[in-house]
C-alpha positions in Angstrom: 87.2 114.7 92.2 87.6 117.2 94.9 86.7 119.7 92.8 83.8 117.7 91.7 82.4 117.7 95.4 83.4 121.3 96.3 81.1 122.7 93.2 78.2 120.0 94.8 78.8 121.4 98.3 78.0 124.5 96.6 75.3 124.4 94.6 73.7 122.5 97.6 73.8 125.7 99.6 72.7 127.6 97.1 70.0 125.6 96.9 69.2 125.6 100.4 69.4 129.5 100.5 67.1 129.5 97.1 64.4 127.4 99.1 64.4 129.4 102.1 64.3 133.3 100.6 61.6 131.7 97.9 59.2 129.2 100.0 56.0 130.6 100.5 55.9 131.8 104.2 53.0 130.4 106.4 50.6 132.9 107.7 51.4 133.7 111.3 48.8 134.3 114.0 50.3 137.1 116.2 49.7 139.0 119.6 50.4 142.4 119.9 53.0 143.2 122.4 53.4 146.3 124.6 56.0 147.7 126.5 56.5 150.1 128.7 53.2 149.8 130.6 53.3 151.4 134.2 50.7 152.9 134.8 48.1 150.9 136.9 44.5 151.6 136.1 45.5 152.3 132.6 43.7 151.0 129.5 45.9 149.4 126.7 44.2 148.3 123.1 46.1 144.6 122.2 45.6 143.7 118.7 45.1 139.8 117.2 46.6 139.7 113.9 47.1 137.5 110.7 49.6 137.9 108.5 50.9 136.1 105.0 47.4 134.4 104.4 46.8 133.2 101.0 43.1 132.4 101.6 40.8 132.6 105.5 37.8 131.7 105.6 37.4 131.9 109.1 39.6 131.7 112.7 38.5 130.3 116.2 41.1 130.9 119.0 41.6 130.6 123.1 43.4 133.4 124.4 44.8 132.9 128.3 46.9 135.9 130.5 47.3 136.6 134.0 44.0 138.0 135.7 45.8 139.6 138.1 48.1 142.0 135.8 44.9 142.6 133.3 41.5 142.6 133.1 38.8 143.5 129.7 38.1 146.5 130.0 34.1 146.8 130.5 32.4 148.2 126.8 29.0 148.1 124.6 28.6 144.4 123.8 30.1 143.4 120.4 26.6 142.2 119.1 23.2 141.3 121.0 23.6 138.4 123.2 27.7 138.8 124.0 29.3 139.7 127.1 29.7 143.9 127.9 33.5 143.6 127.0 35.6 145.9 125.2 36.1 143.5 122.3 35.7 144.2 118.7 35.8 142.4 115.4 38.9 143.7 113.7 38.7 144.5 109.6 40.4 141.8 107.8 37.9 139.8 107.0 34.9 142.4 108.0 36.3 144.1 105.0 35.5 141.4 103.1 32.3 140.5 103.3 29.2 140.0 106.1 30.7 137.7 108.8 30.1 135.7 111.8 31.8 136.7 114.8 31.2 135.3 118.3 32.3 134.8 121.6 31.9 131.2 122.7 33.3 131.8 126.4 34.8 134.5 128.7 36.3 134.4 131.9 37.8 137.7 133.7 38.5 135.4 136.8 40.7 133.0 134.9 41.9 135.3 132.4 40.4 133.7 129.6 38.5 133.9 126.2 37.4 131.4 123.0 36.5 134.3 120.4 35.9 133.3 116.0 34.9 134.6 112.9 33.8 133.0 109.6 31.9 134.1 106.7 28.8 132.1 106.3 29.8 131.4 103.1 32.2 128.5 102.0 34.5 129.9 99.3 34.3 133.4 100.6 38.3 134.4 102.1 40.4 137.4 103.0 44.1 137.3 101.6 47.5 138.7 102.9 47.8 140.9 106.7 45.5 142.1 108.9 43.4 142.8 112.0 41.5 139.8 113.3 40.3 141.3 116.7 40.7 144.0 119.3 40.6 143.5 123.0 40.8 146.6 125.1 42.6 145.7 128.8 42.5 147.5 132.2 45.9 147.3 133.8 45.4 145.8 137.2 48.9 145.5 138.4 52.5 146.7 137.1 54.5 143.9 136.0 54.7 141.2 132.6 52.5 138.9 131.1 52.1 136.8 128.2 48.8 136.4 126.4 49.1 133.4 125.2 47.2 131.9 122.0 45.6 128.2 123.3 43.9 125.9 121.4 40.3 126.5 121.1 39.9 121.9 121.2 41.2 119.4 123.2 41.7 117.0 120.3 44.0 119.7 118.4 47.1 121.4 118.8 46.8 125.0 117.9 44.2 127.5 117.2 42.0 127.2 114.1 42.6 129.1 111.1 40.5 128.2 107.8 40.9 128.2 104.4 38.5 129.1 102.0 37.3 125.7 101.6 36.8 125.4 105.6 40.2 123.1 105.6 42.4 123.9 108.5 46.1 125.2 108.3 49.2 125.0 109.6 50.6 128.1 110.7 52.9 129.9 112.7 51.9 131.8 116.2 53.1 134.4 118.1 52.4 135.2 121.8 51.4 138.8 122.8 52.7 140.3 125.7 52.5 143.3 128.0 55.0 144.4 130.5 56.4 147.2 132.5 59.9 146.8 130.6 61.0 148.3 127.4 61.4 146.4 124.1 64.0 144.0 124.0 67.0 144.9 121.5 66.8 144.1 117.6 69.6 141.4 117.6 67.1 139.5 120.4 64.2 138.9 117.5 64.0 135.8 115.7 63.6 136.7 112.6 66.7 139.2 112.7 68.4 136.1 113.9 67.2 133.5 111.2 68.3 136.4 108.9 72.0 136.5 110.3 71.7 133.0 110.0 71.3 132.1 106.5 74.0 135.2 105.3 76.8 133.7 107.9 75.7 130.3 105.6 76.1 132.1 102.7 79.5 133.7 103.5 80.9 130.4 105.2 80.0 128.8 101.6 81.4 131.3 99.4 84.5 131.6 101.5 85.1 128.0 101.9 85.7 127.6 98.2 87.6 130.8 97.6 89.4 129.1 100.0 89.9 126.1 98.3 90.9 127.7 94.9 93.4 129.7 96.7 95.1 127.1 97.5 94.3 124.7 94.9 94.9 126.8 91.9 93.8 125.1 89.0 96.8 124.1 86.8 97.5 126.3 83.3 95.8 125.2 80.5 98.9 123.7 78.4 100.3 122.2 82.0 97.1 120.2 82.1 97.3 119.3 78.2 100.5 117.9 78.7 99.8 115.7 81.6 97.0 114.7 79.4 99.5 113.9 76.8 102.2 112.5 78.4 100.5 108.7 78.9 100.8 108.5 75.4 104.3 110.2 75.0 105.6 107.4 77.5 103.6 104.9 75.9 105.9 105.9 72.4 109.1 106.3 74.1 108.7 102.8 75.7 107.8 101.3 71.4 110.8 103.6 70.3 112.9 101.4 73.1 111.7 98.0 72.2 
């Protein structure tokens, strides 16, 4: 019986372990971050980026930082009408196809913006990593901010990203950040540490039933025929004594 539940206990993890390295990521809507900034009136390019997309069809998100470490660089207006901002449509889905990319609101003083793209089309997508947008900053002040990713609606909890059939998806999103410090060591990063993770799983399984068979050796083959047997052997002894 024990042995029974030890060979469940591990096919369960294995099974656990199997879903995790095999289950389809979700695609991740990232900030770049920079380091080492300390250098005040410099200009720094931060990169919006998707990643692990099957299908987009478009992306609306609200971007918020501290206006008093950075500021948008001023620059040619991304397309007639839009604010003189160093902004610019990045190539994932430019690549793609003709698309529609605005700026619905911007605000230097709050350090804010609401920035999208969509092809005009329904059915039309980009798949796998890339470049949504480029924002070019002026460093104001030495020091550390986020820049975090808000969502664009009251009435929903992250930013937008479409697929092609305009449905919206779940996903995963990752704050940008620029500071005066350095980068932050490897062990620090959570996907080193989800990593580490699942192989100290792997290695607590695997040595858990070594373990067990060490000292629960399974009995030799004739040893274990004979206990079989031996029921039946008492079973004549006790007809032989009648």
């Amino acid at each position: 019986m024990k042995r029974k539940l030890l060979f469940l206990f591990l096919v369960v993890i294995i099974a656990v372990l199997a879903f995790l390295y095999t289950r389809p990521p979700l695609p991740v809507l990232a900030v770049e971050r920079v380091y080492d900034v300390t250098e005040r009136g410099k200009t720094i390019l931060v990169n919006v980026t998707l990643n692990n997309v099957v299908a987009c069809n478009g992306w609306l998100v609200n971007l918020t930082w501290d206006p008093e470490i950075l500021r948008v660089s001023s620059g040619p207006p991304p397309y007639p009408g839009a604010p003189s901002v160093a902004i610019t449509e990045g190539p994932f889905l430019k690549n793609v196809g003709p698309t529609n990319f605005g700026i619905n609101s911007f605000d230097d003083v709050k350090g804010e913006i609401i920035v999208g793209e969509q092809f005009p089309n329904t059915g039309t997508s980009a798949g796998g990593s890339g470049v949504l947008l480029s924002i070019n900053f002026t460093v104001l002040q030495v020091g550390t901010t986020t820049i975090e990713i808000n969502s664009p609606s009251p009435t929903l909890h992250q930013s937008i990203v479409a697929g092609a059939q305009n449905n919206i998806m779940d996903h995963a999103e990752v704050y940008g950040l620029v500071t005066n410090e350095g980068p932050p060591p490897i062990w620090t990063d959570a996907g080193f540490q989800s990593t580490v993770m699942l192989g100290e799983v792997a290695v607590l399984g695997a040595m858990t039933v070594i373990g067990y068979l060490k000292t629960h050796p399974r009995p030799p083959k004739s040893a274990k025929r004979k206990a079989e047997l031996q029921p039946i052997v008492d079973s004549q002894d006790q007809v032989e004594s009648d």
